[in-house]
mmJSON file of the N, C-alpha and C atoms, coordinates in Angstrom:
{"data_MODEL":{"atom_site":{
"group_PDB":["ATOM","ATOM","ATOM","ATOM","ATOM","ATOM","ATOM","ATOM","ATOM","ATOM","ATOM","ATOM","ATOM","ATOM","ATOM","ATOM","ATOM","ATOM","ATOM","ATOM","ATOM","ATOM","ATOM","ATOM","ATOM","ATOM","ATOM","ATOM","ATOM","ATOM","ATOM","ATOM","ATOM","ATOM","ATOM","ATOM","ATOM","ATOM","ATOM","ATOM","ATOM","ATOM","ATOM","ATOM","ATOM","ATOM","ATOM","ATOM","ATOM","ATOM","ATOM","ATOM","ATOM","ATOM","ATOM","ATOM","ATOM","ATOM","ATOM","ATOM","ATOM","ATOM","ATOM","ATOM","ATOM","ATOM","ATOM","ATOM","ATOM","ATOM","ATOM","ATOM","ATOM","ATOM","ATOM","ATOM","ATOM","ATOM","ATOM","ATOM","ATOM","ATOM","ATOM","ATOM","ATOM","ATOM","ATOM","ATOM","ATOM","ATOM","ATOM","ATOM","ATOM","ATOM","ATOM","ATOM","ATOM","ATOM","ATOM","ATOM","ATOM","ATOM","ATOM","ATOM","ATOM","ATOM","ATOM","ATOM","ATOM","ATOM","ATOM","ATOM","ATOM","ATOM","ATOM","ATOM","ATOM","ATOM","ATOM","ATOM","ATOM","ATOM","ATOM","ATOM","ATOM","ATOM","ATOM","ATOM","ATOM","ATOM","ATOM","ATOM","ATOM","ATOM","ATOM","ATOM","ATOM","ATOM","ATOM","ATOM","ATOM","ATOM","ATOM","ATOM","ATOM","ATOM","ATOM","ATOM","ATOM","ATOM","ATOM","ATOM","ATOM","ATOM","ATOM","ATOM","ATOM","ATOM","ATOM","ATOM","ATOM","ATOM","ATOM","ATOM","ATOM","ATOM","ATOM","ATOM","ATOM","ATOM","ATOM","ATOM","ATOM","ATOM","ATOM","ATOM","ATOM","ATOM","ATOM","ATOM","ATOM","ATOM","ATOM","ATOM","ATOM","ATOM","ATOM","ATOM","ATOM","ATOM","ATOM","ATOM","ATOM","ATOM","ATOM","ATOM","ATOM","ATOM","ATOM","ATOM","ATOM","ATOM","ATOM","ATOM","ATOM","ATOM","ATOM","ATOM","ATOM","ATOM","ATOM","ATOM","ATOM","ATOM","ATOM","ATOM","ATOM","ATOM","ATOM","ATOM","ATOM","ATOM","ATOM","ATOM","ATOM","ATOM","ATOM","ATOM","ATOM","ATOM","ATOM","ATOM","ATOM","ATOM","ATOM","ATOM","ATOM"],
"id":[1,2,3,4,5,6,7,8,9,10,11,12,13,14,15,16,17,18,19,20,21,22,23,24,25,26,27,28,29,30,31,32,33,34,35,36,37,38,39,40,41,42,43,44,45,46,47,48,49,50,51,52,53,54,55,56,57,58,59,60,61,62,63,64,65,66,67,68,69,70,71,72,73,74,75,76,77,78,79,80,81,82,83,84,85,86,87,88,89,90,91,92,93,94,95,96,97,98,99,100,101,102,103,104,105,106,107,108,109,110,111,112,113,114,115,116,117,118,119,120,121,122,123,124,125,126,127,128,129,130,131,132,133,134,135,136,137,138,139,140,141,142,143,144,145,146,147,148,149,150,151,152,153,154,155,156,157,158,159,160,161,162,163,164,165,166,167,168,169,170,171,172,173,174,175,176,177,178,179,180,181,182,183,184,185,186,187,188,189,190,191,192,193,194,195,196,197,198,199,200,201,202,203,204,205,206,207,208,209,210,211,212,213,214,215,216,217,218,219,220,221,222,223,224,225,226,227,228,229,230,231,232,233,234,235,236,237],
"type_symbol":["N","C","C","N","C","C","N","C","C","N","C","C","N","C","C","N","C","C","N","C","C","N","C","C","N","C","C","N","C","C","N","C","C","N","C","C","N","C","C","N","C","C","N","C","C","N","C","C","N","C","C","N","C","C","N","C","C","N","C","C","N","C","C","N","C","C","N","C","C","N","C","C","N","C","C","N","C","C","N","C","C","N","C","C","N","C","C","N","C","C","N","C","C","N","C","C","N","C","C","N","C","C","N","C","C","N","C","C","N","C","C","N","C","C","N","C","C","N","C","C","N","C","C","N","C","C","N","C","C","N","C","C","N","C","C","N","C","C","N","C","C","N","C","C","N","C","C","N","C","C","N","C","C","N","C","C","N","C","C","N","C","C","N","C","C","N","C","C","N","C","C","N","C","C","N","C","C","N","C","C","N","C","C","N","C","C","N","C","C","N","C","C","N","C","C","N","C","C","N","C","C","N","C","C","N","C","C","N","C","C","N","C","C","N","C","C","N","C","C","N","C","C","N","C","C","N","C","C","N","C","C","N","C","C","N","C","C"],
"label_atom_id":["N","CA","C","N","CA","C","N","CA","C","N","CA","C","N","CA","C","N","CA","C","N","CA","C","N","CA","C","N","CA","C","N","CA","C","N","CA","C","N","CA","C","N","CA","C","N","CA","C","N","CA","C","N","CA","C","N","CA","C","N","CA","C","N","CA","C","N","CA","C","N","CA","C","N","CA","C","N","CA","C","N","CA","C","N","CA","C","N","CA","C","N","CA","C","N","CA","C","N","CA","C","N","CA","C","N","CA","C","N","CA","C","N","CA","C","N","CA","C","N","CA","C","N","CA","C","N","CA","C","N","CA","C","N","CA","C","N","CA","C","N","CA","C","N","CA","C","N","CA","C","N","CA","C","N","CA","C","N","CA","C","N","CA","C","N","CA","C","N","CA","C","N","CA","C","N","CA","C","N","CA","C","N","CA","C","N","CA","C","N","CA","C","N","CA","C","N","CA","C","N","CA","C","N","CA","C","N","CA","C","N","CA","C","N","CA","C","N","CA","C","N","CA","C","N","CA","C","N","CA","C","N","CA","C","N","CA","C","N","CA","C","N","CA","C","N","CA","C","N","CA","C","N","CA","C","N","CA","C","N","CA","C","N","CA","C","N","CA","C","N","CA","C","N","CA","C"],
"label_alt_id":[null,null,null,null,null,null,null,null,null,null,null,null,null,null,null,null,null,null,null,null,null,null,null,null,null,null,null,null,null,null,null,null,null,null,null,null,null,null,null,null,null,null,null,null,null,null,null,null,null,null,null,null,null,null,null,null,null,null,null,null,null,null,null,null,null,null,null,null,null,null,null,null,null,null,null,null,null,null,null,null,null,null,null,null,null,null,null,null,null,null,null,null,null,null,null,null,null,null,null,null,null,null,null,null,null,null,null,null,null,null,null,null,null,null,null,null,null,null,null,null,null,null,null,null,null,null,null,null,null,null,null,null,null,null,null,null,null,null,null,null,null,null,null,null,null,null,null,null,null,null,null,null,null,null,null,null,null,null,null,null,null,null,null,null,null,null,null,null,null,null,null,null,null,null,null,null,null,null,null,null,null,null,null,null,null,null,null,null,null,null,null,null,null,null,null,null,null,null,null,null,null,null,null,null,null,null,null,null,null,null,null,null,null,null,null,null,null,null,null,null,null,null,null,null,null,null,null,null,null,null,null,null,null,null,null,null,null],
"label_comp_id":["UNK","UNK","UNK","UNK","UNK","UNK","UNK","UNK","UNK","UNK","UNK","UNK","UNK","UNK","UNK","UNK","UNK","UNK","UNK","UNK","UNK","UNK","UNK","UNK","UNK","UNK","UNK","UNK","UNK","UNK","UNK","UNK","UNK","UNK","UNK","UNK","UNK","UNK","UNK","UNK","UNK","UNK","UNK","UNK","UNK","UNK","UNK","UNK","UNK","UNK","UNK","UNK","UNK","UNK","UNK","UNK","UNK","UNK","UNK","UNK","UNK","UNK","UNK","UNK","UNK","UNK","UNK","UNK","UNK","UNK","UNK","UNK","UNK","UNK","UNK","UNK","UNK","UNK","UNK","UNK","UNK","UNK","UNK","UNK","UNK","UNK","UNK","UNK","UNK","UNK","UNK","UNK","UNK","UNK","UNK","UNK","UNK","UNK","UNK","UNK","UNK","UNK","UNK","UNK","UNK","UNK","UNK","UNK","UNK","UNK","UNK","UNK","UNK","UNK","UNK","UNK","UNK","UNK","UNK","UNK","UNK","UNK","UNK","UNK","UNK","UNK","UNK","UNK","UNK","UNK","UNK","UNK","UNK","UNK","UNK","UNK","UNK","UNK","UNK","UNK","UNK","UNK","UNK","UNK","UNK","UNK","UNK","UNK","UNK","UNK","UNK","UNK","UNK","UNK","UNK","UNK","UNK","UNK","UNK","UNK","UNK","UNK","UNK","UNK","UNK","UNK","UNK","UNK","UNK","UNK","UNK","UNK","UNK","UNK","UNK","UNK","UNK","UNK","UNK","UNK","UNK","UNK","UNK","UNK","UNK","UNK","UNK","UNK","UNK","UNK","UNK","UNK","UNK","UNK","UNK","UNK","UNK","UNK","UNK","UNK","UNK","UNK","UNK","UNK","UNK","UNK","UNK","UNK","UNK","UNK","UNK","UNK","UNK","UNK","UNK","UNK","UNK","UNK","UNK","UNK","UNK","UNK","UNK","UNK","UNK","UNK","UNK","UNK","UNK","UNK","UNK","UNK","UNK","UNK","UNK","UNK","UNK"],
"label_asym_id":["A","A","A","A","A","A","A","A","A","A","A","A","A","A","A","A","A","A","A","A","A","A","A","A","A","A","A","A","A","A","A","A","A","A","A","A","A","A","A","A","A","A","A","A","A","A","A","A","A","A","A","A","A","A","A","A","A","A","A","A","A","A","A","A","A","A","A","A","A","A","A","A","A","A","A","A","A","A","A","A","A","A","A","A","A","A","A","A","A","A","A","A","A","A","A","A","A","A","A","A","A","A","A","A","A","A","A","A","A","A","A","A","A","A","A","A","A","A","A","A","A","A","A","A","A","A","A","A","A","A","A","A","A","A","A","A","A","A","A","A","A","A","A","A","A","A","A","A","A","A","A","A","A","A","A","A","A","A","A","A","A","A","A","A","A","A","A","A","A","A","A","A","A","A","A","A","A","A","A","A","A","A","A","A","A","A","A","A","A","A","A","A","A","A","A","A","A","A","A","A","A","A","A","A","A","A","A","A","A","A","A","A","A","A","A","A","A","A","A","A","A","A","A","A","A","A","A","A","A","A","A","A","A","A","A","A","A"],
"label_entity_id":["1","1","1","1","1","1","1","1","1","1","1","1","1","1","1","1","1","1","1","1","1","1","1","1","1","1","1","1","1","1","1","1","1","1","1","1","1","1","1","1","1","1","1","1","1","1","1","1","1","1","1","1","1","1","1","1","1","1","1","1","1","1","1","1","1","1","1","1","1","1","1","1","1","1","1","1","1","1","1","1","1","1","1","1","1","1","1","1","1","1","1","1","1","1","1","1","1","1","1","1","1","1","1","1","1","1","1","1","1","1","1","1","1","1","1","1","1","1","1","1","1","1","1","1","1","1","1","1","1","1","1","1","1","1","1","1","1","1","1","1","1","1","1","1","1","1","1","1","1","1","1","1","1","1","1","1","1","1","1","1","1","1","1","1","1","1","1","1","1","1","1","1","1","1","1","1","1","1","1","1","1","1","1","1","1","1","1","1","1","1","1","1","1","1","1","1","1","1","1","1","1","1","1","1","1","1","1","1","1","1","1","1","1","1","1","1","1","1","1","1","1","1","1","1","1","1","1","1","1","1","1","1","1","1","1","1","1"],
"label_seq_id":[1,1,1,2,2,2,3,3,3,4,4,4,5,5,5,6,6,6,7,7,7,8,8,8,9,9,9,10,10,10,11,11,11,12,12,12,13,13,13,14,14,14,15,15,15,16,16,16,17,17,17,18,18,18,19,19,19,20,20,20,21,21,21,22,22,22,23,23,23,24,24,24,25,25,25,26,26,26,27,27,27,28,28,28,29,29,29,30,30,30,31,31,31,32,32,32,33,33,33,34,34,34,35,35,35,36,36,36,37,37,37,38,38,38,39,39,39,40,40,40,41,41,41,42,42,42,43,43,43,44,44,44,45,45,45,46,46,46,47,47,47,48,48,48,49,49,49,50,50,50,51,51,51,52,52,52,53,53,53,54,54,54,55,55,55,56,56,56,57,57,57,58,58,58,59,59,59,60,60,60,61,61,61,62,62,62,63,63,63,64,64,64,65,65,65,66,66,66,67,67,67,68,68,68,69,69,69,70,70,70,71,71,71,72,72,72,73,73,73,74,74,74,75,75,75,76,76,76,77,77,77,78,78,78,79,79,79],
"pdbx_PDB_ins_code":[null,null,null,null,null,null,null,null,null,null,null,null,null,null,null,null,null,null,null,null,null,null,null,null,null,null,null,null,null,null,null,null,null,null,null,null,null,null,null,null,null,null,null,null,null,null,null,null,null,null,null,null,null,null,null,null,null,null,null,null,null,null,null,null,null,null,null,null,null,null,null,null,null,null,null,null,null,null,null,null,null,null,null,null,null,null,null,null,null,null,null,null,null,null,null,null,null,null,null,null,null,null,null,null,null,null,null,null,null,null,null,null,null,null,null,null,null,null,null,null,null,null,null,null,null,null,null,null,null,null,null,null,null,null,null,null,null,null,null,null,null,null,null,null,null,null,null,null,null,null,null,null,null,null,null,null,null,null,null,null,null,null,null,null,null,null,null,null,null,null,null,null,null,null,null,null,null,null,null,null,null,null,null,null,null,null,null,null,null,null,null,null,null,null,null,null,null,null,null,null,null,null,null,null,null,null,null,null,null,null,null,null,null,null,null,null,null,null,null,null,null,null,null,null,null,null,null,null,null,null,null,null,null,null,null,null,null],
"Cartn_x":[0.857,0.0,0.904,0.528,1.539,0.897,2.017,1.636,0.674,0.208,-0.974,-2.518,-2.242,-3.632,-3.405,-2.281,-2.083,-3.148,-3.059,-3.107,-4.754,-5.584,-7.112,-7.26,-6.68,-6.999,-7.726,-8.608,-9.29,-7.68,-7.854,-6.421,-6.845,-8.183,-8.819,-8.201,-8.642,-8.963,-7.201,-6.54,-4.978,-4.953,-5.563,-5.373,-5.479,-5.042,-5.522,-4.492,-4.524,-4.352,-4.97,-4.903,-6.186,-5.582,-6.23,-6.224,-6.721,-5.612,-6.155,-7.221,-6.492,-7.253,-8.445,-8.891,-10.255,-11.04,-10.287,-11.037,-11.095,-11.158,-11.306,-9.958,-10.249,-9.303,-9.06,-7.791,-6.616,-6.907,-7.173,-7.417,-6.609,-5.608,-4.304,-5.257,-4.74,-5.331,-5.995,-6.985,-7.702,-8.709,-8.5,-9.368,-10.716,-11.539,-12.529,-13.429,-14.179,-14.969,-14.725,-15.525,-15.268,-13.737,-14.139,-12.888,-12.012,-12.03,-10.829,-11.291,-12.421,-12.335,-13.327,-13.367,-13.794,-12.811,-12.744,-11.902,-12.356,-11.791,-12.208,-11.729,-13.353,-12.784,-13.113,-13.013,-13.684,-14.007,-14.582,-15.277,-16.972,-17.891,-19.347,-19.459,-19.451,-20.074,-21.151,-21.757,-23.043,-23.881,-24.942,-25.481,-25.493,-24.538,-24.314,-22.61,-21.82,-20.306,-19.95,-18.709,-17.772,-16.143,-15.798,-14.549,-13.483,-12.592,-11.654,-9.892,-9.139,-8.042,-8.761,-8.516,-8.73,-9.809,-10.56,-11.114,-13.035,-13.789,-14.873,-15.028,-15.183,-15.303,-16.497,-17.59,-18.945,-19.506,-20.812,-21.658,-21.818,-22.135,-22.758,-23.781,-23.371,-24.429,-24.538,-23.267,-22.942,-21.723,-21.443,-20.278,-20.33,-18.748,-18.653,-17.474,-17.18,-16.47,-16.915,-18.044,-18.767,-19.682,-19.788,-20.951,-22.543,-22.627,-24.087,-24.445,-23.573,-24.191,-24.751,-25.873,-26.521,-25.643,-24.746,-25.267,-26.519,-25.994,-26.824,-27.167,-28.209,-28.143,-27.624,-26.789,-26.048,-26.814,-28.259,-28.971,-29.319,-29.371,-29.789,-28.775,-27.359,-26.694,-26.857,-28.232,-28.366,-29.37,-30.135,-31.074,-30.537],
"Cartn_y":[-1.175,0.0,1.239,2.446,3.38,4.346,5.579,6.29,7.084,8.028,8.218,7.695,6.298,5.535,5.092,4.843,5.207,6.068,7.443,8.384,9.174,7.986,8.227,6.856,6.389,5.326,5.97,5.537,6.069,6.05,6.973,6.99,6.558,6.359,5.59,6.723,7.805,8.954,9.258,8.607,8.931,7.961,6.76,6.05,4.78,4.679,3.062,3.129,1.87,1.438,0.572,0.68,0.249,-0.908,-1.648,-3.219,-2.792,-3.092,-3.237,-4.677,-5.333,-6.588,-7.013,-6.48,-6.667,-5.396,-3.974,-2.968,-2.644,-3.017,-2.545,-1.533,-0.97,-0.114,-1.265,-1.334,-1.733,-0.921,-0.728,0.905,0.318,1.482,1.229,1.43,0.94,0.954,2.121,1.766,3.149,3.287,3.092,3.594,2.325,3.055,1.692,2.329,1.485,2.109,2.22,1.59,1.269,1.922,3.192,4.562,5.163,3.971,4.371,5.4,6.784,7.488,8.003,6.786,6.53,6.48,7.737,6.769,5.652,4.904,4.053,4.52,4.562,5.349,3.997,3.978,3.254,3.537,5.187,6.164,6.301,5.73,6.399,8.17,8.771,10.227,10.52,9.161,9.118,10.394,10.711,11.274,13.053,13.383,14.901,15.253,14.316,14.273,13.193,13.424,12.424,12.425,11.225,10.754,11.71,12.202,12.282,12.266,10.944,10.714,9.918,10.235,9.404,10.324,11.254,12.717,12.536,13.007,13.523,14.66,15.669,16.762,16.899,17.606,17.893,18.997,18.491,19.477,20.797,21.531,23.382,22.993,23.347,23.35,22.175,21.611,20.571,19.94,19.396,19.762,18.13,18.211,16.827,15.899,15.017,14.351,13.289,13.257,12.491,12.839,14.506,14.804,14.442,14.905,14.035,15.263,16.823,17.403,18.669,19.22,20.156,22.069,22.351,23.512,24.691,25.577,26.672,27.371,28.282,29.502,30.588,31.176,32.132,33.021,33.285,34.33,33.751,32.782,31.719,32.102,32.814,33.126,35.067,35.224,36.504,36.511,35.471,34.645,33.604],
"Cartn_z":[0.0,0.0,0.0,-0.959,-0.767,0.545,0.25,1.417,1.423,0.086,0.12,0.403,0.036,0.321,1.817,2.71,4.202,4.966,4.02,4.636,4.857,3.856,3.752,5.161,5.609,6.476,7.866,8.294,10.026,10.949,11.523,12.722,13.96,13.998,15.89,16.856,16.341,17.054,18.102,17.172,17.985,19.119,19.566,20.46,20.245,19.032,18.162,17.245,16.735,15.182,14.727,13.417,12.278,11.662,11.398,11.09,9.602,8.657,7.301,6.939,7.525,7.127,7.857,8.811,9.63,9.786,9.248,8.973,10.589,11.412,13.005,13.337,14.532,15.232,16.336,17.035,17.74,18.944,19.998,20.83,22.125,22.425,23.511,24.794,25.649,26.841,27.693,28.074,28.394,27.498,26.727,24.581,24.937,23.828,23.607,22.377,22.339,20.965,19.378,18.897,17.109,17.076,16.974,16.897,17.815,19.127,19.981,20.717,20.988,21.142,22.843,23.257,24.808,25.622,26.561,27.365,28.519,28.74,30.205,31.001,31.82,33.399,34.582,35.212,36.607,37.308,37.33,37.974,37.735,38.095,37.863,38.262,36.953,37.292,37.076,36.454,36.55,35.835,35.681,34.439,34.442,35.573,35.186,35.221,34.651,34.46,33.739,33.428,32.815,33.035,32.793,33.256,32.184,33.112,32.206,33.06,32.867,33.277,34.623,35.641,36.845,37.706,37.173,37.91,37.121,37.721,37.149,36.687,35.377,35.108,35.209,35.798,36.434,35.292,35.456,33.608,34.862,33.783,33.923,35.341,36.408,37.988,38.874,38.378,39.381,39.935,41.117,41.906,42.258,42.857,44.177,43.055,43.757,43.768,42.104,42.241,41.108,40.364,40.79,39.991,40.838,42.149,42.496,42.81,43.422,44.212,43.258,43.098,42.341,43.233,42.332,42.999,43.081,44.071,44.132,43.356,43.141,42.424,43.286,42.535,43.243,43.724,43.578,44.575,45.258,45.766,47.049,47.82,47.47,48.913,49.624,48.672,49.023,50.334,50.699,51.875,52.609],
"occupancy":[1.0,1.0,1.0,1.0,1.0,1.0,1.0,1.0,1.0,1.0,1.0,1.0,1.0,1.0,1.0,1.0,1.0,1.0,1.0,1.0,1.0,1.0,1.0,1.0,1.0,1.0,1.0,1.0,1.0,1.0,1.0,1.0,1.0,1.0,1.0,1.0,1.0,1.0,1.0,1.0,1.0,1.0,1.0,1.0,1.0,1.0,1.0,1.0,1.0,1.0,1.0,1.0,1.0,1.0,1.0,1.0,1.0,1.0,1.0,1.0,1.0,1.0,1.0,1.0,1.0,1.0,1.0,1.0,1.0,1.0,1.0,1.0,1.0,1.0,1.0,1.0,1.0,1.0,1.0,1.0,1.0,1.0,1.0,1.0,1.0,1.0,1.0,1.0,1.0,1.0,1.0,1.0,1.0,1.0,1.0,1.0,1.0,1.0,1.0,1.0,1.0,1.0,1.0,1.0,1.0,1.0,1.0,1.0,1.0,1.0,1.0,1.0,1.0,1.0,1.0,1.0,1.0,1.0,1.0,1.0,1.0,1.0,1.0,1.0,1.0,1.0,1.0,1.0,1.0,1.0,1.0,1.0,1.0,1.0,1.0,1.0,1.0,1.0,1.0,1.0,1.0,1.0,1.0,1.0,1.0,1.0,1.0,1.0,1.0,1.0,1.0,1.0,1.0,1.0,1.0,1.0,1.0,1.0,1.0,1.0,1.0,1.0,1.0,1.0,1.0,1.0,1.0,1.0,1.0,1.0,1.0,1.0,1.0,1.0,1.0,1.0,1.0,1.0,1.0,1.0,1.0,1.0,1.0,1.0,1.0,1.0,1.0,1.0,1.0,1.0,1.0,1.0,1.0,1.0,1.0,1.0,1.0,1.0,1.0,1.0,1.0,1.0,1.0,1.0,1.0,1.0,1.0,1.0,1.0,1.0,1.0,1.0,1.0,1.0,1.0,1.0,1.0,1.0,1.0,1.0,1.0,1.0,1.0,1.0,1.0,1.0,1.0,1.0,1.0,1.0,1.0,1.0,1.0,1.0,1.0,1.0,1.0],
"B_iso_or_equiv":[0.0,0.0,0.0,0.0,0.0,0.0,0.0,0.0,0.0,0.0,0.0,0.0,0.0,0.0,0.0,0.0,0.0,0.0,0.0,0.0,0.0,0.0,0.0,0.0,0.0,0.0,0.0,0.0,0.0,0.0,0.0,0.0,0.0,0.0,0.0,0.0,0.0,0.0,0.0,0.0,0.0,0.0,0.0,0.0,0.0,0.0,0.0,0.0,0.0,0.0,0.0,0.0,0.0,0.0,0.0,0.0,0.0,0.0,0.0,0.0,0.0,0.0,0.0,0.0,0.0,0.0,0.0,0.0,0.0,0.0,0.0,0.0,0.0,0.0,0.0,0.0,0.0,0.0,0.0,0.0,0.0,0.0,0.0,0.0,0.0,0.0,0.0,0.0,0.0,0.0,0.0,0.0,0.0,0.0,0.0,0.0,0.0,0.0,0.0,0.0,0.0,0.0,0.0,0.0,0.0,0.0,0.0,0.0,0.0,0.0,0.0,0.0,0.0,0.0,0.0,0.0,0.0,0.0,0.0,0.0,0.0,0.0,0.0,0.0,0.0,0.0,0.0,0.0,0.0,0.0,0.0,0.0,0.0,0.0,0.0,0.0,0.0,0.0,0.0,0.0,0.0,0.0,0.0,0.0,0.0,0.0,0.0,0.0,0.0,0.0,0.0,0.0,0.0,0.0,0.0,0.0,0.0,0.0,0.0,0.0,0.0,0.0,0.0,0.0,0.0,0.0,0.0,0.0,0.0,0.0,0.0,0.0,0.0,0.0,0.0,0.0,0.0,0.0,0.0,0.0,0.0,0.0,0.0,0.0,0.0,0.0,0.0,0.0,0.0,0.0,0.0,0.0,0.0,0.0,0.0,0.0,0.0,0.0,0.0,0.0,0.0,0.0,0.0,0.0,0.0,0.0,0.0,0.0,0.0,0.0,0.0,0.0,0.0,0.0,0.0,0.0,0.0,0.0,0.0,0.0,0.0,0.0,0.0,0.0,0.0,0.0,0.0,0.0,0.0,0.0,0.0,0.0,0.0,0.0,0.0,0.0,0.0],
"pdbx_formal_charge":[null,null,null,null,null,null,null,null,null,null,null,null,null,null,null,null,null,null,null,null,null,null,null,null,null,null,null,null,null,null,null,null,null,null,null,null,null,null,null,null,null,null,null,null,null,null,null,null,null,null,null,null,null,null,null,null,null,null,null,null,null,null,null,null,null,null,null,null,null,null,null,null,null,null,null,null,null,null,null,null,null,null,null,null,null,null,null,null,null,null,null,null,null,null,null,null,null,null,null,null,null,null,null,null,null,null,null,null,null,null,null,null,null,null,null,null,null,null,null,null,null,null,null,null,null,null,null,null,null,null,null,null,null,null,null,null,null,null,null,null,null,null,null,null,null,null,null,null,null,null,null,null,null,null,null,null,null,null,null,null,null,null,null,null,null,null,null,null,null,null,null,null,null,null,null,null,null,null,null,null,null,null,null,null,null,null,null,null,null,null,null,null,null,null,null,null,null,null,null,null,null,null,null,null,null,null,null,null,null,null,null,null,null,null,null,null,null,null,null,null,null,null,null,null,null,null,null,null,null,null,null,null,null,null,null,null,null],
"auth_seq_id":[1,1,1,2,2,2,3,3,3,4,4,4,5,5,5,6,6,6,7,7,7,8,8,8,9,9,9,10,10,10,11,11,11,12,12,12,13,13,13,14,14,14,15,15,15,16,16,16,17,17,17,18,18,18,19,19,19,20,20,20,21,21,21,22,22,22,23,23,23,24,24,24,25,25,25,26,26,26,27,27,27,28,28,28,29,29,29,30,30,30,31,31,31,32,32,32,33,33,33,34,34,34,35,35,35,36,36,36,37,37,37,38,38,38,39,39,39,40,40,40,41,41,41,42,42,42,43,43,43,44,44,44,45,45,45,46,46,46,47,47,47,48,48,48,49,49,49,50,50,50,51,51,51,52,52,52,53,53,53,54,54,54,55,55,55,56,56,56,57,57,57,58,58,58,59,59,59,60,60,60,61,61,61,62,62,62,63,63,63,64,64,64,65,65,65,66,66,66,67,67,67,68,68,68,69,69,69,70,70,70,71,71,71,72,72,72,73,73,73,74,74,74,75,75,75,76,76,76,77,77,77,78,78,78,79,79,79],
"auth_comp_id":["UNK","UNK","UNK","UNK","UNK","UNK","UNK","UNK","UNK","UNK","UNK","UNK","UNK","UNK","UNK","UNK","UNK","UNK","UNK","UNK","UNK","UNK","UNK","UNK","UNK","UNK","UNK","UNK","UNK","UNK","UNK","UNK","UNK","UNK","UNK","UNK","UNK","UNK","UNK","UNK","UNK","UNK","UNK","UNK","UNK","UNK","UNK","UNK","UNK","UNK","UNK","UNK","UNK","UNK","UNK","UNK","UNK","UNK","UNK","UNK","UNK","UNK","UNK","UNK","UNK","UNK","UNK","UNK","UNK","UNK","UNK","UNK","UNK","UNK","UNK","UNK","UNK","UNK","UNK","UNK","UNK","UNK","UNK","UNK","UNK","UNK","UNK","UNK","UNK","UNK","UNK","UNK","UNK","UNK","UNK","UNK","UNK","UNK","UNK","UNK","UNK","UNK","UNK","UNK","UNK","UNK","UNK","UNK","UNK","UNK","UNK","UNK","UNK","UNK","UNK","UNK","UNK","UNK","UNK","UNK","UNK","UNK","UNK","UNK","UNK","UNK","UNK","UNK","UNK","UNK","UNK","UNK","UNK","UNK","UNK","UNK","UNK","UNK","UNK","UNK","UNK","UNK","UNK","UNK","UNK","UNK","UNK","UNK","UNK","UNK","UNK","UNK","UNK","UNK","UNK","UNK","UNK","UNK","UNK","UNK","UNK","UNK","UNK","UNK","UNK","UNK","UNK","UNK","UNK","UNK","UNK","UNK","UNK","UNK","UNK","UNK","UNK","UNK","UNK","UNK","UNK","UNK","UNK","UNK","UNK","UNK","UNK","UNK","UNK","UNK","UNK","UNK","UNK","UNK","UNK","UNK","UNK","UNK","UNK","UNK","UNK","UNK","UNK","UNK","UNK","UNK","UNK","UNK","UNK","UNK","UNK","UNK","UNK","UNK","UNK","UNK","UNK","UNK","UNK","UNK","UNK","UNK","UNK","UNK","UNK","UNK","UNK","UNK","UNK","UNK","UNK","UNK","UNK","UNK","UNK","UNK","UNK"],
"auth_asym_id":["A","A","A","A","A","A","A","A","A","A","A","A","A","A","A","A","A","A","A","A","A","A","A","A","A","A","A","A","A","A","A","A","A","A","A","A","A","A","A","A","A","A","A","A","A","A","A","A","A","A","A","A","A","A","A","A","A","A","A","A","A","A","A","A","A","A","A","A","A","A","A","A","A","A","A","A","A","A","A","A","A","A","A","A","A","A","A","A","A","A","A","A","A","A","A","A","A","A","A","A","A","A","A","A","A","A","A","A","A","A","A","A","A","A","A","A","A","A","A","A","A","A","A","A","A","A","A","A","A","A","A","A","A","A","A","A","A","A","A","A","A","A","A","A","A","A","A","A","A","A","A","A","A","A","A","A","A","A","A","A","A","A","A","A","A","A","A","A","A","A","A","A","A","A","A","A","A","A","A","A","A","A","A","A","A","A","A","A","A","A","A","A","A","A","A","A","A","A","A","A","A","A","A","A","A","A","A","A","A","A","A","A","A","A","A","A","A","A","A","A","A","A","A","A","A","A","A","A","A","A","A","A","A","A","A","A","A"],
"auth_atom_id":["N","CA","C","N","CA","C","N","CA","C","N","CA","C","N","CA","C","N","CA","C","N","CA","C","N","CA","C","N","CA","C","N","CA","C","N","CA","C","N","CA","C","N","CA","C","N","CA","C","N","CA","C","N","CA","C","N","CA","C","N","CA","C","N","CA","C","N","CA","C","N","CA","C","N","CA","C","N","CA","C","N","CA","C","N","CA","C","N","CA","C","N","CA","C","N","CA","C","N","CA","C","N","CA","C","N","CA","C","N","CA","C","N","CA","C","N","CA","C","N","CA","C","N","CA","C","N","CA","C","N","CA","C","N","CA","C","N","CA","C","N","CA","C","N","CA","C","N","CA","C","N","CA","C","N","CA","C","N","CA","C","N","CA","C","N","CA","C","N","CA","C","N","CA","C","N","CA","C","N","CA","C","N","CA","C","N","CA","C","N","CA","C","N","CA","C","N","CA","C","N","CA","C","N","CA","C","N","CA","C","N","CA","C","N","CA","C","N","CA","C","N","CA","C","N","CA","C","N","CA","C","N","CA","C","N","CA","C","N","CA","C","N","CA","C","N","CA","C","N","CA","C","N","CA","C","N","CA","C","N","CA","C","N","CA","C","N","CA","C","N","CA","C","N","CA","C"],
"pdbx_PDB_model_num":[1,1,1,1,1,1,1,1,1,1,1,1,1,1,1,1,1,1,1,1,1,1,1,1,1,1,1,1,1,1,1,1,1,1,1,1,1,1,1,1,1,1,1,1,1,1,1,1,1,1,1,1,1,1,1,1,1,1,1,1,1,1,1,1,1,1,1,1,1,1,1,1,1,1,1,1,1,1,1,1,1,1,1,1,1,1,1,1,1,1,1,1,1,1,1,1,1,1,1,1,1,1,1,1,1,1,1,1,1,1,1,1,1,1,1,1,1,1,1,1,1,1,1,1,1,1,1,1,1,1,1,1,1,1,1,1,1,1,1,1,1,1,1,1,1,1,1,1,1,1,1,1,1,1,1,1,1,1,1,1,1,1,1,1,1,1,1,1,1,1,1,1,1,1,1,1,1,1,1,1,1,1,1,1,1,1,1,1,1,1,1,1,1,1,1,1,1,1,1,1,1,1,1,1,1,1,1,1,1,1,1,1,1,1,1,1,1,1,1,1,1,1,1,1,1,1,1,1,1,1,1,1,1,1,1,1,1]
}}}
């Protein structure tokens, strides 16, 4: 195969390699998914966060260790 036709190949999102002959991605540890592009956590952040490295990053108004605790509205500390 030359290098141009290499170079139309899927890259598994930089955490894989691609199997010409089974068409699948290879995904290095941690990786998962058709395209490599999950990471595996062993953290539940459960449905208002997600894993990223060994940590929960928490969505827009929510806090804690895993993502459970809702914050405040900031005029709730005006009462």
């Amino acid at each position: 195969m030359d290098k141009d036709a290499l170079q139309c190949l899927p890259d598994c999102s930089g955490h894989g390699t691609f199997d010409v002959d089974t068409h699948t991605c290879t995904c290095h540890a941690r990786w998962s998914g058709d395209d490599c592009s999950k990471e595996v956590c062993d953290l539940d952040c459960g449905p208002h966060g997600r894993c990223v490295g060994e940590s929960c990053v928490c969505d827009p108004g929510w806090t804690g260790e895993y993502c459970t605790s809702k914050l405040c509205d900031a005029s709730c500390s005006d009462h």
